[in-house]
GUSELUM-999668 format. One record per residue: residue number from 1; residue in one letter; x negated, y negated, z negated of N, C-alpha, C, O in turn. Coordinates in steps of 0.05 Angstrom, whole numbers. Layout:
<nodes>
<node NUM, 'A', <X, Y, Z>, <X, Y, Z>, <X, Y, Z>, <X, Y, Z>>,
...
</nodes>
This chain:
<nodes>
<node 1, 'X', <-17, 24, 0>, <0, 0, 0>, <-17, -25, 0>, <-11, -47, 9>>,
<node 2, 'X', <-39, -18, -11>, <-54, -53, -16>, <-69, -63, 16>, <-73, -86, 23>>,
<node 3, 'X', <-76, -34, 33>, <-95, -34, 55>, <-67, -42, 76>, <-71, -51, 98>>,
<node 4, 'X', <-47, -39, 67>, <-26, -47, 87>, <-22, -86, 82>, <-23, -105, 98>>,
<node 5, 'X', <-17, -86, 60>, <-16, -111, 46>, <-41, -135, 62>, <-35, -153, 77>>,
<node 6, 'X', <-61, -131, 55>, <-90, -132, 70>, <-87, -136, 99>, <-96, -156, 110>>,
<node 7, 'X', <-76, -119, 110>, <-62, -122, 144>, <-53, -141, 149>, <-61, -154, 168>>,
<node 8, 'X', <-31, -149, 130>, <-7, -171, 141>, <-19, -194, 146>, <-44, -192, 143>>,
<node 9, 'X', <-8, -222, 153>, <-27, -244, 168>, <-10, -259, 130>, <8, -250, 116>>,
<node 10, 'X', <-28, -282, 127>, <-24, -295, 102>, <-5, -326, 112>, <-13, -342, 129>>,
<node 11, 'X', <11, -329, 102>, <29, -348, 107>, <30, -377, 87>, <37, -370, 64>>,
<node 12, 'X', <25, -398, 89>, <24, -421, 68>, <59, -436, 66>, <69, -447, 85>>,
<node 13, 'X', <70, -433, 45>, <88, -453, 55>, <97, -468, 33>, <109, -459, 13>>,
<node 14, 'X', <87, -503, 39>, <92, -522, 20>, <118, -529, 18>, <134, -532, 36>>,
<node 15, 'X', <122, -531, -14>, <158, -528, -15>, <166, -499, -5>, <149, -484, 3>>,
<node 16, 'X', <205, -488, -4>, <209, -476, 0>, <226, -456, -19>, <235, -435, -12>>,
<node 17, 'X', <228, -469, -46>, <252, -466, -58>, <284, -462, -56>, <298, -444, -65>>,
<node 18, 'X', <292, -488, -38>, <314, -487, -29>, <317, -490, 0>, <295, -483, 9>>,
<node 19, 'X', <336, -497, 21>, <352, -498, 41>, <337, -487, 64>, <342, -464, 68>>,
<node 20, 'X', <320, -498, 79>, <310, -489, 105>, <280, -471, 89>, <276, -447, 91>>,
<node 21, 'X', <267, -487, 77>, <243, -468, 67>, <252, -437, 54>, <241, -416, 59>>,
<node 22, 'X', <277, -441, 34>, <279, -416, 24>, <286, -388, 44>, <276, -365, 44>>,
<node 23, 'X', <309, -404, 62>, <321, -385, 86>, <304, -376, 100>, <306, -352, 104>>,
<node 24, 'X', <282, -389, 111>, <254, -382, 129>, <239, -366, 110>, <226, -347, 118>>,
<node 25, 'X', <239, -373, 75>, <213, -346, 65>, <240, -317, 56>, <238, -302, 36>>,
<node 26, 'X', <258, -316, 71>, <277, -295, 70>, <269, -275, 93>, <265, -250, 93>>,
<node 27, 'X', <268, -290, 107>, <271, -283, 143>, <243, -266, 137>, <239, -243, 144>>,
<node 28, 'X', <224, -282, 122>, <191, -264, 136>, <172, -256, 112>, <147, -254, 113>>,
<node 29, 'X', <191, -252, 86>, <178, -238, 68>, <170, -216, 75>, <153, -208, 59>>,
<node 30, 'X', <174, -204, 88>, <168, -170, 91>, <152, -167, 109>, <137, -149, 114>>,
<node 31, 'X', <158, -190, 122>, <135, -181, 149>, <96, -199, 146>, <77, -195, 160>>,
<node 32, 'X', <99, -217, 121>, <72, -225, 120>, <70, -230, 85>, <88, -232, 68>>,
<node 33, 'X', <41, -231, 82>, <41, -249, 60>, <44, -274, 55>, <27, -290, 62>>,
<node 34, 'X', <67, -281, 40>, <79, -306, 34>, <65, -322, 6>, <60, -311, -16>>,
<node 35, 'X', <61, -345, 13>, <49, -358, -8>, <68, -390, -13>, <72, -407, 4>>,
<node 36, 'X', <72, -391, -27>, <94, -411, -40>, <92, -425, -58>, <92, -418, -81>>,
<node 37, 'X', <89, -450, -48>, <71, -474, -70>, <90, -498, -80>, <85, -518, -66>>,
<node 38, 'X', <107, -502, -96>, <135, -511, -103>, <128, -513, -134>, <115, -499, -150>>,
<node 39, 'X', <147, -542, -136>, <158, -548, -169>, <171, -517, -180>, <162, -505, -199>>,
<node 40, 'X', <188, -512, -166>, <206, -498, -184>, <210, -474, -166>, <214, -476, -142>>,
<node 41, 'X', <211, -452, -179>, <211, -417, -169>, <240, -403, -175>, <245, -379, -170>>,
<node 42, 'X', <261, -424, -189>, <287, -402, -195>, <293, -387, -182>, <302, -365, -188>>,
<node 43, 'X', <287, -399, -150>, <312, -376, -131>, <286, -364, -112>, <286, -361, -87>>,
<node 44, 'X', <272, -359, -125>, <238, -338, -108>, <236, -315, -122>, <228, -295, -109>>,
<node 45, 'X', <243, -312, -145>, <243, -294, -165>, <245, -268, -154>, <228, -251, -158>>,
<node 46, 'X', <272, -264, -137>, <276, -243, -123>, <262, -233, -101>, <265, -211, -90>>,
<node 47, 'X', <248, -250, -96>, <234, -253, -63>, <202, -239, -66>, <190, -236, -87>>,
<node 48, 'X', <193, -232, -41>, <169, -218, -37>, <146, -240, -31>, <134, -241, -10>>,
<node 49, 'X', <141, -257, -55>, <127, -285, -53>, <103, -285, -77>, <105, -277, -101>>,
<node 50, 'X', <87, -295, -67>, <65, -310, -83>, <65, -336, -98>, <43, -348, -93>>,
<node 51, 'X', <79, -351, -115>, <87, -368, -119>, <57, -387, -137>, <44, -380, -157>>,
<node 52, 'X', <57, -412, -120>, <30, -436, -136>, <47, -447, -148>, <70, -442, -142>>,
<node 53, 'X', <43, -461, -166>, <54, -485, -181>, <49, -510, -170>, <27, -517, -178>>,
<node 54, 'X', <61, -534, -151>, <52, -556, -145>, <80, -577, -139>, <103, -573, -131>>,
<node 55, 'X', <70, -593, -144>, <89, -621, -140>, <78, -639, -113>, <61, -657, -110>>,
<node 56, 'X', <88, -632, -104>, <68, -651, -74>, <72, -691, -74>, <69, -708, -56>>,
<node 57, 'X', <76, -692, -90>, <81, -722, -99>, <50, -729, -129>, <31, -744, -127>>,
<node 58, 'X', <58, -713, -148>, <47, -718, -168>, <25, -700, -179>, <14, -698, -201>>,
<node 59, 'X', <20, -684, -146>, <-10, -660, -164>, <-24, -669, -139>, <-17, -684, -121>>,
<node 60, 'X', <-49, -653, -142>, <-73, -643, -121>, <-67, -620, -111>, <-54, -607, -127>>,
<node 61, 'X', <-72, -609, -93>, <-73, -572, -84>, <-96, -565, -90>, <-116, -578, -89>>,
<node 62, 'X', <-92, -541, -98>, <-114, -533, -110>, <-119, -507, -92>, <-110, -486, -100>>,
<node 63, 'X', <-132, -509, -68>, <-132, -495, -45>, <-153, -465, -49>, <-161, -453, -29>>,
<node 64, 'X', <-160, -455, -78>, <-176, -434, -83>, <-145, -422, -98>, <-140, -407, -117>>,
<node 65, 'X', <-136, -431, -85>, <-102, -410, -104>, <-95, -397, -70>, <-74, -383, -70>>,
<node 66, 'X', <-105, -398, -51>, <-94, -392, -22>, <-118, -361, -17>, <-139, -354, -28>>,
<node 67, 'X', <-106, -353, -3>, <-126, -324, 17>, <-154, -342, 28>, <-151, -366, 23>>,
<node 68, 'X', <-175, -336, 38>, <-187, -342, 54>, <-179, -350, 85>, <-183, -372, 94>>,
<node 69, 'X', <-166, -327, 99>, <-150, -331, 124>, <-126, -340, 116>, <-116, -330, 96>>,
<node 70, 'X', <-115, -355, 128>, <-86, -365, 127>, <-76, -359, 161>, <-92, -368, 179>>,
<node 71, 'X', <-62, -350, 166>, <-46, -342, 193>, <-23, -368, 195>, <-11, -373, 216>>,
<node 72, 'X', <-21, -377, 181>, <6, -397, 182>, <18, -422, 153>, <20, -420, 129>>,
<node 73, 'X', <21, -439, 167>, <21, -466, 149>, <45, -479, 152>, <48, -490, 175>>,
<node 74, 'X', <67, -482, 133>, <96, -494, 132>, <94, -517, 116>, <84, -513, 94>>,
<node 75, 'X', <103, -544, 122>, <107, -561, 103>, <136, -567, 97>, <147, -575, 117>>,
<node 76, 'X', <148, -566, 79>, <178, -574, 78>, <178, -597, 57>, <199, -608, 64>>,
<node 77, 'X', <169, -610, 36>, <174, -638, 26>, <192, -656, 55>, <186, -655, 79>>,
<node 78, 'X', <211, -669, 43>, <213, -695, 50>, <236, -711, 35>, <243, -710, 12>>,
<node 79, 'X', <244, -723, 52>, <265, -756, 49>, <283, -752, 64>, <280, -738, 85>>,
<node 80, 'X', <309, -766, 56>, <327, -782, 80>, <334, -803, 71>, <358, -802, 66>>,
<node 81, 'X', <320, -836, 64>, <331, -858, 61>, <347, -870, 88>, <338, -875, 110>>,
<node 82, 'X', <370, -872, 78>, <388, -883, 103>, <396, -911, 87>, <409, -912, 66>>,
<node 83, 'X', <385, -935, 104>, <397, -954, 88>, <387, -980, 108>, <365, -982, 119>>,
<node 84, 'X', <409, -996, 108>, <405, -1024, 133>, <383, -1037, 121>, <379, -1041, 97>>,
<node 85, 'X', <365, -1047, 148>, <329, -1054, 149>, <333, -1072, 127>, <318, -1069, 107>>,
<node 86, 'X', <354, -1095, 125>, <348, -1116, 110>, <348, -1113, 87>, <345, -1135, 75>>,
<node 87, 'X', <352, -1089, 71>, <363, -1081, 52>, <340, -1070, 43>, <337, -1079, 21>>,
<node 88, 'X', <319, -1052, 49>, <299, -1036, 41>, <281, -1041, 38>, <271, -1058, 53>>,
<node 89, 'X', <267, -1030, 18>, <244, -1040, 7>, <218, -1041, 17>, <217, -1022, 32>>,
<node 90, 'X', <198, -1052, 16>, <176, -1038, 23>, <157, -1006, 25>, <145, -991, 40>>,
<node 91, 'X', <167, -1009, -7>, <158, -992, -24>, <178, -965, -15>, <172, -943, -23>>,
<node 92, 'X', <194, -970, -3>, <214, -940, 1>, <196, -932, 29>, <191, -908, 33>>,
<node 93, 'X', <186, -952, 47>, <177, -943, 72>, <146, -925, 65>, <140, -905, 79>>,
<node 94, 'X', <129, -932, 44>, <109, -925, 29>, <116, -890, 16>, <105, -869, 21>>,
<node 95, 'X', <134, -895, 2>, <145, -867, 0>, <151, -851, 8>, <148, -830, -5>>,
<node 96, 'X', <166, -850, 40>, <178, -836, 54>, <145, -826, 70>, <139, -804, 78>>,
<node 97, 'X', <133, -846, 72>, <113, -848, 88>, <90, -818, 70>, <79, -798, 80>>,
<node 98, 'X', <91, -827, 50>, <84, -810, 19>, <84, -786, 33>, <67, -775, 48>>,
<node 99, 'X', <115, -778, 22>, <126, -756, 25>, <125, -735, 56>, <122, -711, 57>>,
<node 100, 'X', <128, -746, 70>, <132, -743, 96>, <109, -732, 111>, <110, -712, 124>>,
<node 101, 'X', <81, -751, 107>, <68, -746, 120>, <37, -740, 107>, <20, -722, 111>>,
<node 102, 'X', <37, -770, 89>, <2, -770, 80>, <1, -741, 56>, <-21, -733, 48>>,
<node 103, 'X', <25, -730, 46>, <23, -710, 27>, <11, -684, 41>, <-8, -670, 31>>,
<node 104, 'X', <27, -679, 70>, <12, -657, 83>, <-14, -660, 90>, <-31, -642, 86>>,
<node 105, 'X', <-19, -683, 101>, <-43, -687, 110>, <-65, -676, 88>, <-81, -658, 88>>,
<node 106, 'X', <-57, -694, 70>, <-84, -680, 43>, <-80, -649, 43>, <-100, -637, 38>>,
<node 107, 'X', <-62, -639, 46>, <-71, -603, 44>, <-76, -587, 65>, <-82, -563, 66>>,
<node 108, 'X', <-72, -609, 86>, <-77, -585, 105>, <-110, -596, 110>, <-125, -578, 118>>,
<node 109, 'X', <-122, -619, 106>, <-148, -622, 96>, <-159, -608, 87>, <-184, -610, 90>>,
<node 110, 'X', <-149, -589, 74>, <-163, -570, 50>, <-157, -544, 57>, <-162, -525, 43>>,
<node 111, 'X', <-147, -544, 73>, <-140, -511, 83>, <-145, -512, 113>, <-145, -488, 121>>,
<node 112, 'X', <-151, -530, 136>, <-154, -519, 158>, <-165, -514, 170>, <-162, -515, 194>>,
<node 113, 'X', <-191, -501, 150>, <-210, -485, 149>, <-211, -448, 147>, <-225, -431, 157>>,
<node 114, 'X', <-185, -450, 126>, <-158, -426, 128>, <-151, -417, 148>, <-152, -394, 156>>,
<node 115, 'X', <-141, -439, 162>, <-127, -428, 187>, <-141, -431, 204>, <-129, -424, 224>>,
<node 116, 'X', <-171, -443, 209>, <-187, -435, 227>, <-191, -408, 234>, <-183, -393, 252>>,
<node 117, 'X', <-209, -406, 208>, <-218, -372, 212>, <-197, -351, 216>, <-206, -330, 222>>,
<node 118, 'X', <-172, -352, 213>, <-159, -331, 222>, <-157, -322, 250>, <-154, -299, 260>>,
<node 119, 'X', <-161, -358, 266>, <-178, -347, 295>, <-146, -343, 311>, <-143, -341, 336>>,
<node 120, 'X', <-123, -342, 291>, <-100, -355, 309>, <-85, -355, 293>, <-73, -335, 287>>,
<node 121, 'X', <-81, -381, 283>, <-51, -384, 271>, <-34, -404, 278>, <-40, -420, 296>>,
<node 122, 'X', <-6, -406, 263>, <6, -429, 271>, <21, -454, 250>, <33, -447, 229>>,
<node 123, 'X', <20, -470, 254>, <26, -496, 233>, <52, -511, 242>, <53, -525, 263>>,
<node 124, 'X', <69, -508, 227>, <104, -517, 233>, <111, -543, 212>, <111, -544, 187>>,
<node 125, 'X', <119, -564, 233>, <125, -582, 213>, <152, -594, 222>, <162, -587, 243>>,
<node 126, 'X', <162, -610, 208>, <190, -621, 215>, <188, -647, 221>, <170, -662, 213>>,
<node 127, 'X', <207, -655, 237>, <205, -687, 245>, <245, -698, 241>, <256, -687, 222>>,
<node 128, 'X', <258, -712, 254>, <291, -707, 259>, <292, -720, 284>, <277, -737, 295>>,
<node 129, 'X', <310, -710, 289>, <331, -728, 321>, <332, -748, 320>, <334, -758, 342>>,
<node 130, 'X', <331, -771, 296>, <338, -794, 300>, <303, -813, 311>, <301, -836, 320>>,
<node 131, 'X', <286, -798, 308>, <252, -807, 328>, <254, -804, 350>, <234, -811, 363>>,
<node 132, 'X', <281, -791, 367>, <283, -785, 395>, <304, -810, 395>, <296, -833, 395>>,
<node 133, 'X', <325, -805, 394>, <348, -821, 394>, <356, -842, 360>, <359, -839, 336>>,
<node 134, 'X', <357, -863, 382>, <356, -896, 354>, <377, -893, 345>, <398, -895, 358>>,
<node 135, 'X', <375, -889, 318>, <404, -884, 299>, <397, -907, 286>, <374, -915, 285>>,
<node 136, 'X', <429, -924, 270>, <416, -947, 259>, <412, -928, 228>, <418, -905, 221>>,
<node 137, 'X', <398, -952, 213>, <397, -941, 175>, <371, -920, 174>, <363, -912, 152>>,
<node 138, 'X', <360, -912, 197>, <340, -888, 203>, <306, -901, 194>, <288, -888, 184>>,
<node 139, 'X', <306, -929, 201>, <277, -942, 198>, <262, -933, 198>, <245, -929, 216>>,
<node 140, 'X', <262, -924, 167>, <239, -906, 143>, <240, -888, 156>, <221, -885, 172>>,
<node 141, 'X', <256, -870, 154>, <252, -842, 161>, <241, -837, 181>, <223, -820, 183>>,
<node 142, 'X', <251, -853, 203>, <237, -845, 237>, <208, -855, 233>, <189, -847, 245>>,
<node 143, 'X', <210, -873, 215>, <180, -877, 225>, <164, -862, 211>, <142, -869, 220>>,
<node 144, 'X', <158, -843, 190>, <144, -824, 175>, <147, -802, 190>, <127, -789, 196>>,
<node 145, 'X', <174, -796, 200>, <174, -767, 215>, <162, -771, 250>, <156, -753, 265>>,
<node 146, 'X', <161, -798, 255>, <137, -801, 280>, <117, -804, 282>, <104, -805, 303>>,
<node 147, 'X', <109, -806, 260>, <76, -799, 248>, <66, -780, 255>, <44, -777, 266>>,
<node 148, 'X', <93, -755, 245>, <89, -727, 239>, <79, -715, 276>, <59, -703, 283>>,
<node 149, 'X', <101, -724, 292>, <101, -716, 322>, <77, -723, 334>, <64, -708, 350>>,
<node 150, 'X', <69, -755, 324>, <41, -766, 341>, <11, -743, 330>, <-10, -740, 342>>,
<node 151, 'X', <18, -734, 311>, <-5, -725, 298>, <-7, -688, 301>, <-27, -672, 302>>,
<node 152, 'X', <20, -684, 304>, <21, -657, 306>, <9, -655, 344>, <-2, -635, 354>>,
<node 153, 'X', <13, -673, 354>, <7, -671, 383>, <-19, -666, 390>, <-29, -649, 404>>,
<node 154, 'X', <-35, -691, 371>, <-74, -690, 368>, <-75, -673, 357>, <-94, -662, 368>>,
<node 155, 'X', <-69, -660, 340>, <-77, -633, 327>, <-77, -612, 339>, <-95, -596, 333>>,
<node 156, 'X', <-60, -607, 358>, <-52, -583, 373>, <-76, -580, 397>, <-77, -560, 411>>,
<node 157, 'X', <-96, -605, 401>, <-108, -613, 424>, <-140, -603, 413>, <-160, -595, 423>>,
<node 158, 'X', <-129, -611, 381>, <-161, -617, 367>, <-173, -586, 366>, <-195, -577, 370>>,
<node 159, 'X', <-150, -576, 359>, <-156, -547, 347>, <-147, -513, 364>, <-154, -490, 360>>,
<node 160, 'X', <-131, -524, 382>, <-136, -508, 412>, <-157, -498, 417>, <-174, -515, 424>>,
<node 161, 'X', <-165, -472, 417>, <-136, -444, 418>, <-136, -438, 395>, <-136, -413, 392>>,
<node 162, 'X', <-136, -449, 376>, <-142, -429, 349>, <-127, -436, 337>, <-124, -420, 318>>,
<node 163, 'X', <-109, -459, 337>, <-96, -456, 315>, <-72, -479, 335>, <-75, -500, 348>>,
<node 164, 'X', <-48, -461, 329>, <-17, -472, 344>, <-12, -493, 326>, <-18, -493, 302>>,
<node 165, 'X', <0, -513, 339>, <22, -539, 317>, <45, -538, 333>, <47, -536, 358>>,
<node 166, 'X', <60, -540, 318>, <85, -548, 323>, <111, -560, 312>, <113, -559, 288>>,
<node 167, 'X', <131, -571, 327>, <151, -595, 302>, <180, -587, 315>, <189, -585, 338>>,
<node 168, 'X', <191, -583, 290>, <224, -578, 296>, <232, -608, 288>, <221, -621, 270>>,
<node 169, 'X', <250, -613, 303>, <267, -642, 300>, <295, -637, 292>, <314, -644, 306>>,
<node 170, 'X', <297, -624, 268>, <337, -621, 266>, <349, -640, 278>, <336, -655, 292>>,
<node 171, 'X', <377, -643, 276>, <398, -660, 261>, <401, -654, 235>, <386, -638, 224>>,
<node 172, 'X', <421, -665, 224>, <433, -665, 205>, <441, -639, 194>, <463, -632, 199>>,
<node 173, 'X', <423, -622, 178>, <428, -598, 171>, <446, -588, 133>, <438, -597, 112>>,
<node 174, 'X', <461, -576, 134>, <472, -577, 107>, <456, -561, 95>, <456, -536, 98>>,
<node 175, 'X', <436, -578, 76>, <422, -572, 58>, <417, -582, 28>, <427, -604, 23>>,
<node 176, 'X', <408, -573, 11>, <423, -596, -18>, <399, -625, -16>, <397, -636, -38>>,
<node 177, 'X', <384, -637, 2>, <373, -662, 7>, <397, -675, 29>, <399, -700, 28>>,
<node 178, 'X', <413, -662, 45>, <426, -671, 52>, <458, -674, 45>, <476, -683, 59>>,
<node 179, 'X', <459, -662, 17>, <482, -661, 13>, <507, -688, 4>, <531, -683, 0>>,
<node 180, 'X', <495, -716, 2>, <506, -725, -3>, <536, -738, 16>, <559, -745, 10>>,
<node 181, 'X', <513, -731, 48>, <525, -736, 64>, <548, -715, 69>, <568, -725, 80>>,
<node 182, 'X', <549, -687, 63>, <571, -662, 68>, <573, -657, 54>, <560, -636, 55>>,
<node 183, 'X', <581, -660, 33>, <600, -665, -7>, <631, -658, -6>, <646, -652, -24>>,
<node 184, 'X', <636, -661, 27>, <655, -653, 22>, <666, -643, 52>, <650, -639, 71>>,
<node 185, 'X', <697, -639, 55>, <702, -620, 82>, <705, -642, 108>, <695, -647, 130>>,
<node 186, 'X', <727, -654, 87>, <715, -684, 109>, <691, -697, 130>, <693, -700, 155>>,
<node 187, 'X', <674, -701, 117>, <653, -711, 120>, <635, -690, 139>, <621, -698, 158>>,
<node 188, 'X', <638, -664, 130>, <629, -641, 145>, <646, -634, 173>, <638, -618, 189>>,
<node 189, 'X', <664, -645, 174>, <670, -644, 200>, <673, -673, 219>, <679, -677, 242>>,
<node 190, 'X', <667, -685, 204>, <662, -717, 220>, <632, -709, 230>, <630, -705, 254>>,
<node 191, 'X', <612, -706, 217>, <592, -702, 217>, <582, -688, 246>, <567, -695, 264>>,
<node 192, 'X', <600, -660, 241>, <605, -638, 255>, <610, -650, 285>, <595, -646, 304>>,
<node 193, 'X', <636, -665, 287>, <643, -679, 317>, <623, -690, 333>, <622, -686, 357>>,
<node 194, 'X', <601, -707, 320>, <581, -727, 334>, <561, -709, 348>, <541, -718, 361>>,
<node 195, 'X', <569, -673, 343>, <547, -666, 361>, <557, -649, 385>, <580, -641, 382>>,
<node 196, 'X', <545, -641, 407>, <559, -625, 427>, <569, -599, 415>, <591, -589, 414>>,
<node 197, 'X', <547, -592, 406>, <559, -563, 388>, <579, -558, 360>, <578, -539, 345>>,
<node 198, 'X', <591, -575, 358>, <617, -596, 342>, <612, -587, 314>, <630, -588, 297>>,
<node 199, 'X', <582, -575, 307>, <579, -573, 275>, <558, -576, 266>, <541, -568, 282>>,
<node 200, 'X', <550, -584, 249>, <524, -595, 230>, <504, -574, 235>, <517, -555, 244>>,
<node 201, 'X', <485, -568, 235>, <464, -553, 229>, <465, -529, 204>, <482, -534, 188>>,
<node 202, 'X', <453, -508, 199>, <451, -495, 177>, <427, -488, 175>, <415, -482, 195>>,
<node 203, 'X', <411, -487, 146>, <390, -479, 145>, <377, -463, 162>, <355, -467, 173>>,
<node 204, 'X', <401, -429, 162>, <380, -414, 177>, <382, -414, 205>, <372, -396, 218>>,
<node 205, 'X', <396, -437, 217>, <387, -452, 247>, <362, -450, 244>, <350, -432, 257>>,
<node 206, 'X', <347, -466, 227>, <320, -475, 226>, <307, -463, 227>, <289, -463, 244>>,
<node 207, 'X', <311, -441, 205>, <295, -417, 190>, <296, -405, 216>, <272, -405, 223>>,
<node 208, 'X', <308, -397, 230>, <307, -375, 259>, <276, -394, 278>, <255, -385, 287>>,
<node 209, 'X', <283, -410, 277>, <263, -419, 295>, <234, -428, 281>, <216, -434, 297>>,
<node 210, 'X', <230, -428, 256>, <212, -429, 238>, <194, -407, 237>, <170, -404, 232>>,
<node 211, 'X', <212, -391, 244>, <202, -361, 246>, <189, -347, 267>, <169, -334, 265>>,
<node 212, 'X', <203, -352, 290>, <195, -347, 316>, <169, -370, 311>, <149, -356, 308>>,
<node 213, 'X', <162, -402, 309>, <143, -413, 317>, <117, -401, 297>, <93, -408, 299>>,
<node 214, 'X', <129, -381, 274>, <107, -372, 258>, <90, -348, 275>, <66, -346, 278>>,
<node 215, 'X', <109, -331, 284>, <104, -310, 306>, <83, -304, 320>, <65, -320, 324>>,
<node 216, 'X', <84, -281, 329>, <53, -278, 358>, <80, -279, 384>, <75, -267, 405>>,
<node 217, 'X', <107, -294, 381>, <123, -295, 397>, <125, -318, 408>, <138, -324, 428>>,
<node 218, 'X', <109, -333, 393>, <111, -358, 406>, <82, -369, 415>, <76, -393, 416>>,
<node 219, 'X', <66, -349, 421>, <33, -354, 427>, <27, -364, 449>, <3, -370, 452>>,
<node 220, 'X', <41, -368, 465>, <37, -395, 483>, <43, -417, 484>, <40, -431, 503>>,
<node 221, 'X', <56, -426, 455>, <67, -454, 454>, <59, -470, 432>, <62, -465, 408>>,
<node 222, 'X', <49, -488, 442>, <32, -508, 428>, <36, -545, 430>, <42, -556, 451>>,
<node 223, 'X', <32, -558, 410>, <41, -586, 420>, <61, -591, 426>, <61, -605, 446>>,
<node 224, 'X', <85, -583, 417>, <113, -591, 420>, <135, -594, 397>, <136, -579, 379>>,
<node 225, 'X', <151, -616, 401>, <171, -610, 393>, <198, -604, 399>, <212, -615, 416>>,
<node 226, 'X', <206, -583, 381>, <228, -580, 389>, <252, -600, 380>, <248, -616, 362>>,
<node 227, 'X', <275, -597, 393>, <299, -598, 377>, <324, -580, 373>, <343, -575, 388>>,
<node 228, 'X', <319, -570, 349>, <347, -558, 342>, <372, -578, 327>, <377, -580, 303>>,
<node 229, 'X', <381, -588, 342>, <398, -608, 326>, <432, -613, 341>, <445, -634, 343>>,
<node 230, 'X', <442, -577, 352>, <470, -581, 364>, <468, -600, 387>, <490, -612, 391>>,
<node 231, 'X', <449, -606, 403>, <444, -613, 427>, <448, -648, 428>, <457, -660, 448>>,
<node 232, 'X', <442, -660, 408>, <452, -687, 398>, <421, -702, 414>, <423, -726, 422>>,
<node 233, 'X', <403, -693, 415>, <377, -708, 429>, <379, -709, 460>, <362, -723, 471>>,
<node 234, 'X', <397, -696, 475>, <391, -686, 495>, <411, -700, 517>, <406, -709, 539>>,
<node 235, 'X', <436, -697, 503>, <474, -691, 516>, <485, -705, 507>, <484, -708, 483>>,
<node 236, 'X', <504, -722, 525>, <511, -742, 523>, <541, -740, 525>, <550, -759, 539>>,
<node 237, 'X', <560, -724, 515>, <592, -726, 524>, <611, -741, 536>, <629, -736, 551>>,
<node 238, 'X', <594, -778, 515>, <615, -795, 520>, <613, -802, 555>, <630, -817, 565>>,
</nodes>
């Protein structure tokens, strides 16, 4: 069992507690070693995981808690401040900015040396639909999660062939960061209408494709993002 264990490719994934991270370390506990670096482990307990202790706001990584080879690198921290420009703070654009982007950056600093030597892995990050298409109240957010796209693009260039990047762009997925907005049935189906595919997102939308870009299924694809977001980036009804 351990020489099988030993086999599997080593998986990093920051956050992953709840909504899209938890559904994605569901999908591929069994098939790699999962490593899971999160405030809080309630709902991992059950799961076939390696669990770190970290706050990606208020710690350091402590990157001798990881395998040597890392096969694969998830970041899930973020934000959704939605709030009119004139209204927001500096300091919220600093945060989101925080959260979003300069938090990954410092660990994958420290690990993509990990995912060098494995000699092929792949690195999945998130961006949203609203960096494609101008939503108002979005500011902050688009502009941290276009960080993520500009950088995931040089990365994919820097570190070719050895190591894949890539960025999923939801919509609006019902997750408990997004729950204030689908609180209720209402709201979940207003929500639901604004897209071609007339319903919000679900975690394991994401998780499906989180999975596949973790894959040797997706080994020709590099420097892109996608969008899974009910076809709202693309299609135009009205």
């Amino acid at each position: 069992m351990e020489n099988f264990k030993a086999m599997k490719k080593n998986i990093l994934f920051i956050g992953g507690s709840t909504g899209i991270g938890l559904e994605t370390i569901r999908l591929v506990q069994h098939d790699y070693n999962v490593y899971v670096a999160s405030r809080n482990k309630e709902n991992l307990k059950d799961l076939n995981v390696n669990h770190i202790q970290y706050d990606a706001i208020a710690s350091d990584f402590n990157d001798e808690l990881v395998p040597e080879e890392l096969h694969g690198f998830v970041y899930l921290p973020g934000s959704i401040n939605l709030r009119p420009f004139r209204s927001i703070k500096s300091t919220t654009f600093e945060e989101d900015l925080n959260i979003n982007f300069l938090s990954m950056v410092k660990i994958l600093q420290k690990v993509i040396n990990n995912l060098k030597k494995s000699g092929n892995s792949s690195i999945v990050l998130y961006s949203t639909v609203a960096v494609k298409v101008g939503m108002p109240f979005h500011t902050s957010v688009s502009a941290s999660k276009g960080a993520i796209e500009g950088f995931a693009r040089s990365l994919a260039a820097e570190y070719a062939p050895n190591i894949r990047v890539n960025v999923i762009a939801p919509s609006l997925t019902d997750t408990p960061m997004a729950s204030r907005f689908l609180n209720n049935d209402l709201k979940k189906e207003k929500a639901g209408e604004r897209h071609p595919l007339k319903r919000c997102g679900s975690p394991v939308d994401i998780a499906n494709s989180t999975a596949f870009l973790l894959s040797d299924k997706s080994s020709w694809v590099t420097g892109q993002t996608f969008g899974v977001d009910g076809g709202m980036s693309i299609i135009n009804l009205g």
